[in-house]
C-alpha positions in Angstrom: 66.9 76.3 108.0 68.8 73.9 109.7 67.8 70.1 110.4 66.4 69.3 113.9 69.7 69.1 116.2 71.6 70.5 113.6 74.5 73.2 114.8 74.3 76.9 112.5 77.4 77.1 110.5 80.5 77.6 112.8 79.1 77.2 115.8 80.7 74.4 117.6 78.9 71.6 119.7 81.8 71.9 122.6 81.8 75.3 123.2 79.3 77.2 125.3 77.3 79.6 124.0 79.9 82.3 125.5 82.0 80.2 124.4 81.1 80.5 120.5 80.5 83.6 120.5 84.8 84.6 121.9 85.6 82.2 119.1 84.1 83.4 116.2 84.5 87.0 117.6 87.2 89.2 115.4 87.3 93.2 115.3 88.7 94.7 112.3 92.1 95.5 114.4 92.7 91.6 115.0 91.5 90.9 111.7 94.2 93.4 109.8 96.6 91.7 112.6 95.9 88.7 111.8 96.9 89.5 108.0 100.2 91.3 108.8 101.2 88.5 110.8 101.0 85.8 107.6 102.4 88.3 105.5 104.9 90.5 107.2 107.6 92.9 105.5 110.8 91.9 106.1 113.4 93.4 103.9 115.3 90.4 102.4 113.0 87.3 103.6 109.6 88.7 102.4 110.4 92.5 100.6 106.9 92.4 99.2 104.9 92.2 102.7 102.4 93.8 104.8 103.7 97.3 106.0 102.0 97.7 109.5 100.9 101.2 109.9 98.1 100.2 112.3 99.4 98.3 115.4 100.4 101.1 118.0 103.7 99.7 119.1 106.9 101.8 119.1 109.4 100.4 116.5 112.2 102.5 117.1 114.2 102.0 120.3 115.1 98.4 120.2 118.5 98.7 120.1 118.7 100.9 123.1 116.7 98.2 124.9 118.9 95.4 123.3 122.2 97.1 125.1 119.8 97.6 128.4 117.8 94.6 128.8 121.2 92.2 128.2 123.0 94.0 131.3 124.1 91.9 133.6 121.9 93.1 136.5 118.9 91.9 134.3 120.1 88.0 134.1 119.5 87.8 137.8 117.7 84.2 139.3 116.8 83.2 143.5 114.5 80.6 144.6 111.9 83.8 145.5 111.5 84.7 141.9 110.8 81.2 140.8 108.3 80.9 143.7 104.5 81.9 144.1 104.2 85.7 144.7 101.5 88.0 145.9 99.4 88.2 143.1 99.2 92.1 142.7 103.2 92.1 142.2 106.2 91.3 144.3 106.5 93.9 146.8 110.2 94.9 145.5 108.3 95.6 142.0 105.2 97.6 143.4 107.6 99.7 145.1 109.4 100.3 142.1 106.3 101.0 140.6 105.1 103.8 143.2 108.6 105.9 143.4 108.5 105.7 139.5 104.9 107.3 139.3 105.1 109.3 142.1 108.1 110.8 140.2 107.1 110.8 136.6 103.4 111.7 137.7 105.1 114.2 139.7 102.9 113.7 142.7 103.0 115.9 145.4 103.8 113.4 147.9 104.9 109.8 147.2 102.4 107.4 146.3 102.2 104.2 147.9 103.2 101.0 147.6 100.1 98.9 148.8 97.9 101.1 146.2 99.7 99.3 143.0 98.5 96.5 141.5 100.7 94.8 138.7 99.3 92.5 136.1 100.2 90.6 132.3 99.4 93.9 130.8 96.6 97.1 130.6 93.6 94.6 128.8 93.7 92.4 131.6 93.3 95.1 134.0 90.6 96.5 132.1 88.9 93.2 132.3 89.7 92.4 135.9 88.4 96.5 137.0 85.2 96.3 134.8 84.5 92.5 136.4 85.3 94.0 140.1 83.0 96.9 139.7 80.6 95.9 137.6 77.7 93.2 137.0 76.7 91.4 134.1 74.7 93.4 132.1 76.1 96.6 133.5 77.8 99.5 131.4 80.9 102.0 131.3 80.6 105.0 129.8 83.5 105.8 127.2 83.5 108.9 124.7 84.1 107.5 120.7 86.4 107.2 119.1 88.3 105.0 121.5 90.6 102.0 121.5 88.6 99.5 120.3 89.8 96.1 122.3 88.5 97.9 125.4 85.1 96.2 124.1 86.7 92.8 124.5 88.5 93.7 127.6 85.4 94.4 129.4 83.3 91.7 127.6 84.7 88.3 127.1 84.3 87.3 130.4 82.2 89.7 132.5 79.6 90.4 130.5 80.5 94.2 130.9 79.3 96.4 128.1 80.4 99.9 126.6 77.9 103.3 125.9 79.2 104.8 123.9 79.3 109.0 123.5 80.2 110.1 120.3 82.5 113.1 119.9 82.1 115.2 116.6 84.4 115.4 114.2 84.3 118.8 113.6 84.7 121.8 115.6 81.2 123.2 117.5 81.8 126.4 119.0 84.3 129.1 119.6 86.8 127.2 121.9 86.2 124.1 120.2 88.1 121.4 118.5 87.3 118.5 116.3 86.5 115.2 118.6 86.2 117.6 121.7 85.2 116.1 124.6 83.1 118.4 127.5 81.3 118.0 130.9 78.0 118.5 128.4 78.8 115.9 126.3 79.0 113.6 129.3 76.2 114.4 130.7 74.3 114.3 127.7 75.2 110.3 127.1 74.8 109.6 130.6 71.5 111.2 130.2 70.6 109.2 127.3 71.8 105.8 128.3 69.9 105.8 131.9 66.6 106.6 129.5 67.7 103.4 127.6 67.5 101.3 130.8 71.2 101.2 130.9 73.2 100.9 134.5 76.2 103.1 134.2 78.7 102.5 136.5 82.0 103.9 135.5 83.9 106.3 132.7 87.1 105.7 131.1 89.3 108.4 130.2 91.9 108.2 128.0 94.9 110.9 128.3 96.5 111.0 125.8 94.4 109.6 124.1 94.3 106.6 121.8 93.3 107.2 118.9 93.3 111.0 118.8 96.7 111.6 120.5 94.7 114.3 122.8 96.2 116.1 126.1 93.3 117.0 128.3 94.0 119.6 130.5 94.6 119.7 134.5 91.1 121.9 134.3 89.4 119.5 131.9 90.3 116.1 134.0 89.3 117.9 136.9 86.0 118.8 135.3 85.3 114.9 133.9 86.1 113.7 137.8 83.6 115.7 139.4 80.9 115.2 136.3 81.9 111.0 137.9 81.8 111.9 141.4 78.0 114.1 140.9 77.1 110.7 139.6 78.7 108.4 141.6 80.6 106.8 138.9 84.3 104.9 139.4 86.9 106.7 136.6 89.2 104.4 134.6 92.1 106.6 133.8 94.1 105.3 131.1 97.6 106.8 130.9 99.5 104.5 129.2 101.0 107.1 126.3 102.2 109.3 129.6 105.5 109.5 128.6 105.2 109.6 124.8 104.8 113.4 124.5 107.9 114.2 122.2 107.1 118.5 121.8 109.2 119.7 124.7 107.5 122.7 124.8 104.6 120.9 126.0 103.7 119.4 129.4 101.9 116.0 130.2 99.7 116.8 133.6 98.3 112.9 135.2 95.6 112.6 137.5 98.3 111.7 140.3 99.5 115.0 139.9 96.5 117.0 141.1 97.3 117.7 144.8 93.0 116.6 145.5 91.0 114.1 143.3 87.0 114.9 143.7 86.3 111.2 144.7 89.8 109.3 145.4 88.2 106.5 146.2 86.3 105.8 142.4 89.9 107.2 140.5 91.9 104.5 139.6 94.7 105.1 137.1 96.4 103.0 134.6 99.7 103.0 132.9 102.3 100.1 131.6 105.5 99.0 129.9 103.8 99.0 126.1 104.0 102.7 124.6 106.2 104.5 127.0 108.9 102.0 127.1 108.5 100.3 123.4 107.6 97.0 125.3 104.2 95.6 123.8 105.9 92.3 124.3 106.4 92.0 127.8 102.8 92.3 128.6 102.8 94.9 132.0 100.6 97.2 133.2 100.3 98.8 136.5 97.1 100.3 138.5 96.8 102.9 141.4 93.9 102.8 143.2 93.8 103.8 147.0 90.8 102.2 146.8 91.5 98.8 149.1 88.7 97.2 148.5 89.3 97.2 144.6 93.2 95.9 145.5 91.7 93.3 147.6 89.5 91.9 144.8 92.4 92.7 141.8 94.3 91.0 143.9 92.1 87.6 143.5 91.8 87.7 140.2 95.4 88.4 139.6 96.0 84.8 140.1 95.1 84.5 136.3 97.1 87.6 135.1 100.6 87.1 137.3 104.1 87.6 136.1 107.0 85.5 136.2 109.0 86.2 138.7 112.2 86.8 136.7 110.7 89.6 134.7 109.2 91.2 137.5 112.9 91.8 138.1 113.8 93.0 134.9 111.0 95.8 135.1 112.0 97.0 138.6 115.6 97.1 137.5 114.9 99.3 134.6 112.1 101.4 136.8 114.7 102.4 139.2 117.4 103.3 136.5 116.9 107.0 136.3 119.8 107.7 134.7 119.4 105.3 131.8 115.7 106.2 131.4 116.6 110.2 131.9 119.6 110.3 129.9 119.9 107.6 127.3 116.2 106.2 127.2 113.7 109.3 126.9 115.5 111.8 125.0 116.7 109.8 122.1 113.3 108.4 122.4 111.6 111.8 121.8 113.7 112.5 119.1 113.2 109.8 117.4 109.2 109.9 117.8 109.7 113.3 116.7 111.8 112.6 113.9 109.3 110.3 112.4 106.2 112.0 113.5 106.9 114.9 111.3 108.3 112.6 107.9 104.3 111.0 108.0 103.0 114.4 108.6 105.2 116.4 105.9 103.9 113.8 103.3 100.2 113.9 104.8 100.4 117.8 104.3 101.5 117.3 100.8 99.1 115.2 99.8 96.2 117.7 101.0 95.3 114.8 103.9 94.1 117.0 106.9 94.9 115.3 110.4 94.8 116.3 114.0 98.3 117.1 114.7 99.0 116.2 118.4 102.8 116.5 120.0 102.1 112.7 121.7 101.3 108.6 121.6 102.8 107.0 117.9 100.3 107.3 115.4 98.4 110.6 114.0 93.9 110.5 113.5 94.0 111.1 109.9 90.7 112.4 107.2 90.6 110.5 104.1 86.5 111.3 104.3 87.1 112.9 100.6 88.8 109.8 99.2 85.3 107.9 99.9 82.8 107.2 97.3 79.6 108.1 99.7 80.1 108.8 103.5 79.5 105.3 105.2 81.1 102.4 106.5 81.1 100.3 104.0 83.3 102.6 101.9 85.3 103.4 104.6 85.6 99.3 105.1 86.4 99.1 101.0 89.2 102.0 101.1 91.0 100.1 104.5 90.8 96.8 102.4 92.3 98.5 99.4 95.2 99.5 101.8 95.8 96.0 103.3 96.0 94.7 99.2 98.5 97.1 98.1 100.4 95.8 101.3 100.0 98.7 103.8 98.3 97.8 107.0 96.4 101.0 108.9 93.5 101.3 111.1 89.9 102.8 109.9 87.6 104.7 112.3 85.1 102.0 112.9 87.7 99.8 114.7 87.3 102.8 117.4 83.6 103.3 117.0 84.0 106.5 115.5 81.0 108.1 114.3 81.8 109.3 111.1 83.2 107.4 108.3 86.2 108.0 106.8 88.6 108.7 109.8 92.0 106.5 110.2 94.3 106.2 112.8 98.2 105.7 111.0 101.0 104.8 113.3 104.5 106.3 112.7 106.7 104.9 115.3 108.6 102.8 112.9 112.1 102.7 111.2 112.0 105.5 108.8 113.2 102.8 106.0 109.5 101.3 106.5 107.6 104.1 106.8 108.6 105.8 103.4 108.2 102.3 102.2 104.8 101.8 103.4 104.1 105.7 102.0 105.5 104.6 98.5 103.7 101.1 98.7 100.1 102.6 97.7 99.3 104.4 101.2 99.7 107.6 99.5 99.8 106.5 96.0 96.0 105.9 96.0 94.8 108.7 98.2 96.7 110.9 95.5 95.4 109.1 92.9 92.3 109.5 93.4 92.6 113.4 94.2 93.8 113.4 90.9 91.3 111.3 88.9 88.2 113.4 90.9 89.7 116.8 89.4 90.4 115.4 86.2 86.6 113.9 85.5 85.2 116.7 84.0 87.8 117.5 82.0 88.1 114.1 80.3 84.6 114.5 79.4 85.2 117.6 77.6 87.9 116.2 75.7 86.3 112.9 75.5 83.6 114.6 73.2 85.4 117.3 71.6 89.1 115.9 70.6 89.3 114.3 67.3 91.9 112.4 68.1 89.9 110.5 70.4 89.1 106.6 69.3 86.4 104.1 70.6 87.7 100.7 72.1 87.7 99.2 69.1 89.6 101.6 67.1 92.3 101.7 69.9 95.2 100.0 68.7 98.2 98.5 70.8 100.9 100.8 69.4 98.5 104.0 69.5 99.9 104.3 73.2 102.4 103.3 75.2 99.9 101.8 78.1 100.8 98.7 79.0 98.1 95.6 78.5 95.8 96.1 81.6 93.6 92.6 80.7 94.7 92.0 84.7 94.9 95.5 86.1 92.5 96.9 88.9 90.6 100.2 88.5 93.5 101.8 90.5 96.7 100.7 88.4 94.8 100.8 85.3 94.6 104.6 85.8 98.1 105.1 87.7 99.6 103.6 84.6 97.7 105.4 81.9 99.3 108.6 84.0 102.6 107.5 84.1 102.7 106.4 80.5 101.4 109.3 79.1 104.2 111.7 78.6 102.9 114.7 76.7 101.0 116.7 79.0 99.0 118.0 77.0 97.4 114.8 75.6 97.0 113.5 79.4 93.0 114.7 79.7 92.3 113.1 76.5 93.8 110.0 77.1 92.3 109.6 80.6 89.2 110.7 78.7 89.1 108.2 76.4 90.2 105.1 78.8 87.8 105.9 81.8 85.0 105.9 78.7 86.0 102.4 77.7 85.7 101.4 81.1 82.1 103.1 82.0 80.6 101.8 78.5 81.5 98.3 79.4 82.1 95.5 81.7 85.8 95.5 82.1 85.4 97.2 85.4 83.1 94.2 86.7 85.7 91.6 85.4 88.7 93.7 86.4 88.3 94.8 90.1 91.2 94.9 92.2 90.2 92.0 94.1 89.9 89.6 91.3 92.7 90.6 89.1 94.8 89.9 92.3 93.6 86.3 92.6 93.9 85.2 89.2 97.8 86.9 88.5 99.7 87.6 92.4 102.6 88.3 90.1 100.4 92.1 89.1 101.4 93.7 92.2 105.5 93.0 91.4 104.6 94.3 87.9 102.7 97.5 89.2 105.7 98.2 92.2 108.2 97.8 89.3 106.2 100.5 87.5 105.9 102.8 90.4 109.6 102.9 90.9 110.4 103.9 87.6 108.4 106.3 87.9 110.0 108.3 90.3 113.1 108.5 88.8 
C-alpha cells in the first residue's frame, strides 16, 4: 500500500488522471510496433531484424510512387498553400476528392464537394465523428474482430466507448461463413447492450474489412443500413481497402454506389490515402457525409487535424491523374498484391494453416488455434511472443477483440525477398514444428520404452549423436535440431523419444525456456539461423 500522498507506480503527479491513463495506455499492435521499430530488418544494416508481418501498410509500390510523387507538377508552392485554409480541406482538394469517389464509388450522380471533409488521416476522423455524435460515456456498436486502434480513436479524448458483437468463428448455418456478420447478429448485441444500460448511438462497418479481408454485399450493406435507420443509429462506413481488391473477377460495391441510402442523413463514409494508395505516411483520410450539420462541427475540430497546404496539393494532383492511377498505378498494383497474396497463401496451404481466403486489403485472417497449448489468450499471447523472438512480427486476434483465441491477422503486402524471409525466419518453422512434434508424441513413447538402444541422460554420451550442445537452446531449437541432426530415419522416433524424456524427467525445460536462453547468449539465434539454412540445402 502506498504512503499517504504517495503516487502508485507510474502514475505521474503532472498528468491528469486522463491524462495517465493515454500514457501508460499500449495495445498489443503499438506494443509489437514499438519492437519492430528498435529492431527493424534491413538487409545489410541490421540482416537479423524484426520481419513486420503485422503493420497493414502496402510495401510494394514505392518505386512507382517515387517516379510519380517527384514530378514536376508535385513541387508546386503559392502564398495560398502556405496560408490558413478551410479546415475541412482546400476547396481545390475536396473537389478532387468528390470527382474521385464519385468515379471510383461509381455513384450514380456526382457527389458533392461541400459533403467532403479532409483530415491528417482515418483515426482522427474516427475520433472527431465519435466526439460529434456522441457523449461521454456513450457507445458505438462494432461487430469483433475489428481493427483494434478504433478503441483509441474513439476513446482518448471523448470518452467514447466500443460494444462489442462478436462474430463466430465458425460457420452456423447453411449460407454461412466463418466470422459472418447478419441483421440478427446486430440486433442481438444491440439488444444486449441497451439491457446493460448502454447508449448506443452508432455502428461502424467495415468493407472490406480489416482484419478479415471481407466484401459485404450490395444486399447485405443495404440490410445493416436499415437494421441503423429502425434504430436510429448514425453508420460509420469504413472503406479505406476500396480499391485493394486484386481478383478481377470480383467487384467492390461502396455505399456511394447504391442509387438510395435508408437514412442519408446518419451514413457517413470513410476512405483515405493509406491502403489504396500505399501512403500510410502521408496521413489522409477523406469523409462524405451530406449530413451539414456533422461538416459543420468536423469542420471545428479540424483545426487540430489540418494539412499542410503543400501536400494537399500533392494529393489533388495525383486524385485527378486518371491515367497514371488507371494505367500505371492500379494494375501493377493488383498484380503485385496478387503476386504476393498467393506466395503467403501457397506456403499457409502447405503447412496445413487454414485461413479465410479473401481476393482484397494486404494481409490474410489466419488459424493457428491447433498450434496452442489450451484455447485461451494467454497461449495465444505466448505463441505471438514466440513470433516477435524469432524476429517475425504478426498480429494475434486479441489485438482485434476477437472472440476466440488463436486467430492472427499476417500481412503480405511486402517485397517478396522479406516475406520468404520472414516465412524461413521461424513464422513457419515453428507452426510446422510443432505439427510435427504433436504427431510424433506417441510414437516416441513407444520407442522410448521399447528400443534398446535407448539411454538415460546420464548414459548419453557427446559422440553418441551428432546433436549439437543445447546447454542454451529453447524448447523449440532444441527439438528443431535433434530433427535436423538426425539423419537415419528410421532412428528419428527414438531419438526424439529419448530427448523429450530427458527433458520431462527434469528441470532443463525450466532453466532452458526460450526466453531465458535468449538473454543470457543473443549470439543462439545466429547459431540456430545458421542451422536452419543448412538445412535446406
Amino acid at each position: 500500500m502506498n504512503a499517504p500522498g504517495a503516487e502508485a507506480p507510474g502514475h505521474s503527479a503532472y498528468l491528469s488522471s486522463r491524462g495517465n491513463s493515454i500514457r501508460q495506455h499500449q495495445g498489443i499492435l503499438q506494443e509489437g510496433f514499438i519492437q519492430y521499430a528498435m529492431d527493424k530488418h534491413h538487409q545489410t544494416d541490421n540482416p537479423a531484424g524484426i520481419i513486420n508481418l503485422g503493420t497493414s501498410e502496402n510495401k510494394l509500390c514505392y518505386d512507382l510512387l517515387h517516379e510519380r510523387l517527384t514530378k514536376p507538377d508535385m513541387l508546386h508552392v503559392e502564398p495560398s498553400l502556405l496560408q490558413y485554409s478551410c479546415w475541412t480541406g482546400h476547396a481545390f482538394l475536396r473537389d478532387e476528392v468528390a470527382k474521385f469517389l464519385s468515379h471510383y464509388c461509381c455513384s450514380p450522380k456526382p457527389l458533392s464537394a461541400e459533403n467532403v471533409v479532409v483530415m491528417n488521416g482515418c483515426g482522427s476522423l474516427f475520433s472527431c465523428i465519435a466526439a460529434a455524435i456522441c457523449d461521454p460515456e456513450d457507445a458505438i456498436l462494432i461487430p469483433t474482430p475489428f481493427y483494434g486502434v478504433i478503441t483509441e480513436d474513439v476513446h482518448f479524448y471523448s470518452n467514447v466507448k466500443l460494444f462489442h458483437v462478436p462474430l463466430d468463428c465458425e460457420a452456423d448455418g447453411k449460407d454461412s461463413r466463418p466470422f459472418h456478420l447478419t441483421v440478427g447478429k446486430l440486433e442481438a448485441g444491440l439488444e444486449k447492450a441497451k439491457q446493460q444500460g448502454w447508449n448506443i448511438r452508432a455502428l461502424i462497418l467495415m468493407n472490406p474489412h480489416n482484419p478479415l479481408a471481407e466484401l459485404y454485399t450490395p444486399k447485405e450493406m443495404i440490410a445493416f443500413l436499415e437494421f441503423a435507420k429502425r434504430n436510429q443509429l448514425h453508420t460509420i462506413v469504413d472503406e479505406v481497402y476500396m480499391l485493394t481488391v486484386f481478383d478481377e473477377s470480383v467487384t467492390f460495391h461502396s455505399v456511394l454506389s447504391m442509387e438510395s441510402l435508408p437514412d442519408p442523413q446518419r451514413t457517413h463514409v470513410m476512405w483515405g490515402m493509406s491502403k489504396d494508395f500505399a501512403m500510410a505516411g502521408i496521413r489522409i483520410g477523406t469523409l462524405y457525409t451530406v449530413n451539414t450539420d456533422l461538416v459543420e462541427a468536423l469542420a471545428q475540430l479540424g483545426l487540430f487535424h489540418g494539412l499542410p497546404g503543400t501536400l494537399q496539393h500533392q494529393v489533388a494532383q495525383l486524385l485527378r491523374d486518371r491515367e497514371w492511377i488507371n494505367n500505371t498505378f492500379l494494375p501493377e498494383n493488383r498484380r503485385r498484391l496478387k503476386s504476393a497474396h498467393s506466395l503467403l497463401t501457397q506456403e499457409l496451404r502447405s503447412i496445413g494453416i487454414p485461413f479465410l481466403d479473401r481476393p482484397a486489403a494486404l494481409y490474410v485472417w489466419a488459424d493457428l488455434r491447433k498450434y496452442l497449448n489450451e484455447s485461451s489468450f494467454e497461449q495465444e499471447l505466448s505463441l505471438w511472443r514466440r513470433f516477435l523472438r524469432h524476429k517475425v512480427l504478426v498480429s494475434c486476434g486479441q489485438a482485434f477483440s476477437c472472440s476466440t483465441p488463436g486467430w492472427f491477422r499476417i500481412v503480405f503486402a511486402d517485397q517478396h525477398s522479406h516475406l520468404q524471409l520472414g516465412q524461413s525466419n521461424e513464422l513457419f518453422v515453428f507452426v510446422s514444428l510443432k505439427e510435427e512434434r504433436d504427431e510424433s508424441d506417441s510414437a516416441a513413447i513407444v520407442n522410448l520404452t521399447s528400443s534398446p538402444q535407448s539411454k538415460s541422460s546420464e548414459q548419453l554420451k557427446e559422440g553418441d549423436s551428432p546433436v549439437p550442445d543445447t546447454g542454451s537452446l529453447g524448447a523449440e531449437e532444441f527439438v528443431l535440431l535433434d530433427c535436423q541432426a538426425s539423419k537415419p530415419a528410421e532412428s528419428l522416433d527414438s531419438l526424439i523419444g529419448t530427448l523429450r524424456h530427458q527433458i520431462r524427467s527434469s528441470d532443463w525445460l525450466e532453466k532452458n525456456t526460450p526466453v531465458l536462453s535468449h538473454g543470457e547468449d543473443p549470439e543462439i539465434l545466429d547459431v540456430f539461423k545458421s542451422l536452419l539454412q543448412r538445412a535446406k540445402k
